[in-house]
C-alpha positions in Angstrom: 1.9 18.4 24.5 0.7 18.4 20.9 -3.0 17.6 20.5 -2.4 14.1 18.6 -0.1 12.9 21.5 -3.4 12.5 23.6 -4.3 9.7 21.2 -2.7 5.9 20.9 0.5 6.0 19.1 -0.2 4.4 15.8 2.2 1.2 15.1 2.7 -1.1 11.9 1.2 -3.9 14.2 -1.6 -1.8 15.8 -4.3 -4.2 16.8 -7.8 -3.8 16.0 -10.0 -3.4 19.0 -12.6 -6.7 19.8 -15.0 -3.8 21.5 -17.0 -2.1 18.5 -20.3 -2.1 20.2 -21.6 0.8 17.7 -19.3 -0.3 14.9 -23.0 -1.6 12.7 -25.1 1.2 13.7 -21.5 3.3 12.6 -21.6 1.4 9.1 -25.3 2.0 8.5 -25.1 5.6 9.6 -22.1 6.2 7.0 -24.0 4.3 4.6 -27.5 5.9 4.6 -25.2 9.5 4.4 -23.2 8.0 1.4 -26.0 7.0 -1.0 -28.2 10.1 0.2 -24.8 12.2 -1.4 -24.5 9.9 -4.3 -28.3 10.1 -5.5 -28.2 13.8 -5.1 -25.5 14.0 -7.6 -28.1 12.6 -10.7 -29.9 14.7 -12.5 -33.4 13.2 -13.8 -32.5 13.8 -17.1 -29.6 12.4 -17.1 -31.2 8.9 -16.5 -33.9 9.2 -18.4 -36.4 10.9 -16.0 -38.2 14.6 -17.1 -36.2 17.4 -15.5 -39.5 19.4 -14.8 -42.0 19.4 -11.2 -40.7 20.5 -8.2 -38.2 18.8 -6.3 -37.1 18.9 -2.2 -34.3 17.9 -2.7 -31.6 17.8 -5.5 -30.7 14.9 -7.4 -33.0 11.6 -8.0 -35.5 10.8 -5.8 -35.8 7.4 -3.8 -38.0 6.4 -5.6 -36.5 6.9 -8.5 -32.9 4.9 -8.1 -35.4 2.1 -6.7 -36.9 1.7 -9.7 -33.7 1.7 -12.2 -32.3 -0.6 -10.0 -35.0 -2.8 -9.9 -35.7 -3.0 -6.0 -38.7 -1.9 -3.7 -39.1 1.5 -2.9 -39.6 0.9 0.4 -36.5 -1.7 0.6 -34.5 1.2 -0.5 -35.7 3.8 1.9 -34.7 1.5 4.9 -31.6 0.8 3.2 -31.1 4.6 2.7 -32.6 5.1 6.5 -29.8 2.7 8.1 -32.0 0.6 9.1 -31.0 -3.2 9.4 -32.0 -5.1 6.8 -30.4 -8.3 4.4 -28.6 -6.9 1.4 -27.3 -9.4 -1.6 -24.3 -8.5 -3.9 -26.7 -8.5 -6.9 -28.9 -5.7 -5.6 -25.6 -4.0 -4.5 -24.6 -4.1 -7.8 -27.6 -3.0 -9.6 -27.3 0.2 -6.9 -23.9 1.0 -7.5 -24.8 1.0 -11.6 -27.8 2.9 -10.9 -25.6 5.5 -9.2 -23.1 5.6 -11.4 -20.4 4.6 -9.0 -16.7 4.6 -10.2 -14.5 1.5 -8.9 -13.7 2.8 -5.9 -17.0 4.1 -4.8 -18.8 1.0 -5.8 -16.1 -0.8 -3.5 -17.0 1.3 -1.0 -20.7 0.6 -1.3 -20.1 -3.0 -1.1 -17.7 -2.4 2.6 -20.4 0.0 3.8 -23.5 -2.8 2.9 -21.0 -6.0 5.1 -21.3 -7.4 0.8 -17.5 -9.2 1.0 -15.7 -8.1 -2.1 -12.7 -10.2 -1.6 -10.8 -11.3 1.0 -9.4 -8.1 3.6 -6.4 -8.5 6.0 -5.4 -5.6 8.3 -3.1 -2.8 8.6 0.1 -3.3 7.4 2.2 -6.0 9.7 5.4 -5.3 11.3 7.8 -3.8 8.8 11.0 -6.0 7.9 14.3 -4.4 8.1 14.4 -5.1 4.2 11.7 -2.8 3.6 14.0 0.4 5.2 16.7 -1.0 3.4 15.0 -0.8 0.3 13.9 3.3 0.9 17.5 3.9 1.5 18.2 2.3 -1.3 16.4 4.3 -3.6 17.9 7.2 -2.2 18.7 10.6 -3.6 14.5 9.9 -4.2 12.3 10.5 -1.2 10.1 7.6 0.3 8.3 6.5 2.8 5.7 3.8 4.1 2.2 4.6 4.9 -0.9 2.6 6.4 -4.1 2.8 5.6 -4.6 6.0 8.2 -1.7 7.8 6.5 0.3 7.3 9.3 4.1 7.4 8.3 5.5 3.8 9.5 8.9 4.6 7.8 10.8 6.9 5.4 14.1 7.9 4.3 16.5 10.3 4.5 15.7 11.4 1.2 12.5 12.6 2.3 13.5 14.4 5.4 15.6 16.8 3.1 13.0 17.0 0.2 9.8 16.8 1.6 9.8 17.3 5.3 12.3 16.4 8.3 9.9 13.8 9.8 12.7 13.1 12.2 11.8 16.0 13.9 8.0 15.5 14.6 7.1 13.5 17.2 5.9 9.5 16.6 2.6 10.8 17.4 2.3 13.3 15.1 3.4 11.7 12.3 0.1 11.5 9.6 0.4 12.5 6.5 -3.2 14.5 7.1 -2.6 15.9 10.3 0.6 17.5 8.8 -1.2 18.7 6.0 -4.2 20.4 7.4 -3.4 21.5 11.2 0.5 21.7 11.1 2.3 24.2 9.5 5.7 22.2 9.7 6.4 21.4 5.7 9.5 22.5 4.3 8.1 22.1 1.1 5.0 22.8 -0.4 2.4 20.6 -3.2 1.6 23.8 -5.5 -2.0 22.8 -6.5 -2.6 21.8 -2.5 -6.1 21.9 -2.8 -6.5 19.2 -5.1 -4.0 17.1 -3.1 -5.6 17.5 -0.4 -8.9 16.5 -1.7 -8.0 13.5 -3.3 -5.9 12.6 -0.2 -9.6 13.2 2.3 -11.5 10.9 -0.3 -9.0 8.2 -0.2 -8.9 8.7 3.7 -13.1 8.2 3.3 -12.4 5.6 1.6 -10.2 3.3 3.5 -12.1 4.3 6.5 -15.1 1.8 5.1 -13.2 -0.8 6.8 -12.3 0.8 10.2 -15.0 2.3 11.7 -15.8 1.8 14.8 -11.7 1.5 15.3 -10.9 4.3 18.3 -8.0 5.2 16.7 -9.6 6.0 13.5 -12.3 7.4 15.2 -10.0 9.8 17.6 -8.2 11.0 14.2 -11.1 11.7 12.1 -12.7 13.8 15.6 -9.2 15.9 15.7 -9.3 16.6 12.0 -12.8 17.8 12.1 -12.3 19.7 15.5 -9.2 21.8 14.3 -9.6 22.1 10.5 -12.5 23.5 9.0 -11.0 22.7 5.6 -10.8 19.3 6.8 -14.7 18.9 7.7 -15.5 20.8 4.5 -13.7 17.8 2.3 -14.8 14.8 4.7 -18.5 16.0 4.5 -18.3 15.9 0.3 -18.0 11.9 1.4 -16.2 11.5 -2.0 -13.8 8.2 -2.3 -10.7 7.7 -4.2 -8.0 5.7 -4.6 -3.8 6.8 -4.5 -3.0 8.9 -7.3 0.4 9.0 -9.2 -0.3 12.1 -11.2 2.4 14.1 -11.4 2.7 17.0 -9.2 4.5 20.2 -8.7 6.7 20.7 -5.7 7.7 24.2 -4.7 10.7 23.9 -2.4 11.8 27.0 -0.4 15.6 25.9 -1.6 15.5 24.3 -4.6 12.2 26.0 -6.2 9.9 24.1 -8.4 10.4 20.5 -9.3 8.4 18.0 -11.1 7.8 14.0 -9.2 5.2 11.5 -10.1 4.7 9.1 -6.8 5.4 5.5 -7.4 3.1 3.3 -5.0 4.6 -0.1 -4.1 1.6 -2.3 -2.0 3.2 -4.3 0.7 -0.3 -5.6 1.5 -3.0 -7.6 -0.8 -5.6 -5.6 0.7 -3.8 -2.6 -0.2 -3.7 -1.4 3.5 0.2 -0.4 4.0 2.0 1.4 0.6 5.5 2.3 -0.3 5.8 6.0 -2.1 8.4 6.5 -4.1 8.7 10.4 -5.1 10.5 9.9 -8.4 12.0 13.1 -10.5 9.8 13.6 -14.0 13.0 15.3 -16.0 16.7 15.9 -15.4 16.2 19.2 -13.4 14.5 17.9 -10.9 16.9 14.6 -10.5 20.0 17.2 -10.0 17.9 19.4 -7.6 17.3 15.6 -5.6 21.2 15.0 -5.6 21.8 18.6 -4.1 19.5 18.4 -1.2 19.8 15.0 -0.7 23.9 15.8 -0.9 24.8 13.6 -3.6 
C-alpha cells in the first residue's frame, strides 16, 4: 500500500471540514513564523537604520519594523508572538511595505492576519466533461488540471506520453509534489529541478494560507516533511509564490531536450483549480510532441 493511499482521496468536489478546532491557533502560529522569516531578511541599512552594534538575531529588530510601520512595539510583538489580537487592513498594509513584501507575500500576510482581500471560494468544483474535452483537444500538447494542493484532477493523453503516465499511478498518489519529491516514477525530467521545485513548495506555502487546519492538507504537508528532507528544507524557507510560466527545459529519456513554456488557464476566480497547458517554444520541440504523442 503506497504511503499517500493511508490519506482521503483527494476529489474536485472535496469538502472542507466544519471541525477546525486548532485552525486560529494554526493561522497565528504560521503567522508569527512568517513575519519572524520576513524581518530577518532586512538588513538595517537597507532601511535606513546603522548596520553597527551587536545583533541576536539577523535582520531588523521588532522594534524596528514597528517603528517604520508606524505601530506599537508591543502591538507588534504580540502580533509576531501569535497572540490574538484585532488587526486592521491599514496596519496590514503598512507591515507588508515595511517588509518589503512582493504581491504574493503581501497576499499572504493579509490570509495569515483573517484581513479579507477579496472574495475566496473553494477548491475547484466538479469538473465538466467540457473541460477534458478541451485537454484532448489541445492534444499533441500535454495538460492537465490541478487544485490548489497540486492534486492532478484531470489530464490528457498527451501528458501521459510526454511528461508522465499518470494513468498508471494510483488516484491517491496523484500530486504533482508527492511525485516530485518522494517518487521516482517520472519519465521525464525538468533539467533545472531545483528551482522548480522551489518555486512549486512556495506556491504550495502559499495556497496553504487558506487551508490550514484542513486534514487533508495537513496529512500531505506531514508526509512531505516525514519522507523528504528536501521537502522540509524548502517548506521551512516559508517563501510564497505564485505559478510560473517561465520557460523550462525538459530532458526526456526518448526524445532528449525540449523547450515548453506552461500556459495556466484559471477555472476558478480565486485561482484555486488551474488548467496547464505545456506548449512547445520552437519547431523542434513541436515535432518531438507529434512523435511521442503519435501524431
Amino acid at each position: 500500500m503506497s504511503v499517500l493511499s493511508r490519506m482521503p482521496a483527494a476529489r474536485p468536489d472535496e469538502a472542507v471540514s466544519n471541525h477546525r478546532p486548532n485552525r486560529p491557533d494554526e493561522r497565528r502560529r504560521e503567522l508569527a513564523i512568517f513575519l519572524r522569516s520576513r524581518r530577518e531578511r532586512i538588513q538595517p541599512e537597507e532601511v535606513g537604520f546603522a548596520p553597527g552594534g551587536r545583533r541576536r538575531t539577523p535582520g531588523l529588530r521588532r522594534e524596528e519594523v514597528a517603528q517604520l510601520a508606524g505601530v506599537g512595539i508591543t502591538w507588534y510583538t504580540w502580533l509576531e508572538q501569535g497572540r490574538d489580537i484585532n488587526v486592521s487592513a491599514q496596519v496590514v498594509e503598512a507591515i507588508a511595505r515595511t517588509l518589503r513584501l512582493d504581491r504574493l507575500e503581501r497576499n499572504h500576510l493579509f490570509t495569515l492576519t483573517g484581513v479579507p482581500i477579496g472574495p475566496v471560494s473553494g477548491d475547484c468544483a466538479d469538473l465538466p466533461p467540457s473541460v477534458q474535452r478541451m485537454l484532448d483537444n489541445v492534444s499533441p500538447y500535454p495538460a492537465l488540471v490541478l487544485n490548489a494542493r497540486y492534486d492532478v484532477l484531470a489530464f490528457n493523453d498527451a501528458y501521459c506520453k510526454v511528461m508522465l503516465d499518470l494513468s498508471q499511478i494510483p488516484v491517491e498518489d496523484r500530486n504533482l509534489l508527492w511525485l516530485s519529491f518522494v517518487s521516482n516514477r517520472w519519465q521525464c525530467s525538468f533539467t533545472d529541478q531545483e528551482s522548480i521545485k522551489m518555486h512549486m513548495v512556495a506556491g504550495f506555502r502559499a495556497a496553504s494560507a487558506d487551508h490550514l487546519g484542513e486534514p487533508s492538507w495537513h496529512d500531505l504537508i506531514q508526509q512531505l516533511l516525514t519522507h523528504s528532507t528536501e521537502f522540509a528544507e524548502l517548506w521551512n524557507r516559508y517563501d510564497v509564490a505564485a505559478p510560473s510560466n517561465k520557460v523550462k527545459l525538459v530532458d526526456h529519456p526518448r526524445a532528449g531536450l525540449m523547450r515548453i513554456e506552461p500556459v495556466n488557464l484559471w477555472l476558478t476566480r480565486s485561482g484555486q483549480g488551474r488548467a496547464t497547458v505545456y506548449t512547445p517554444v520552437d519547431d523542434e520541440t513541436e515535432a518531438k510532441f507529434r512523435l511521442l504523442v503519435g501524431q
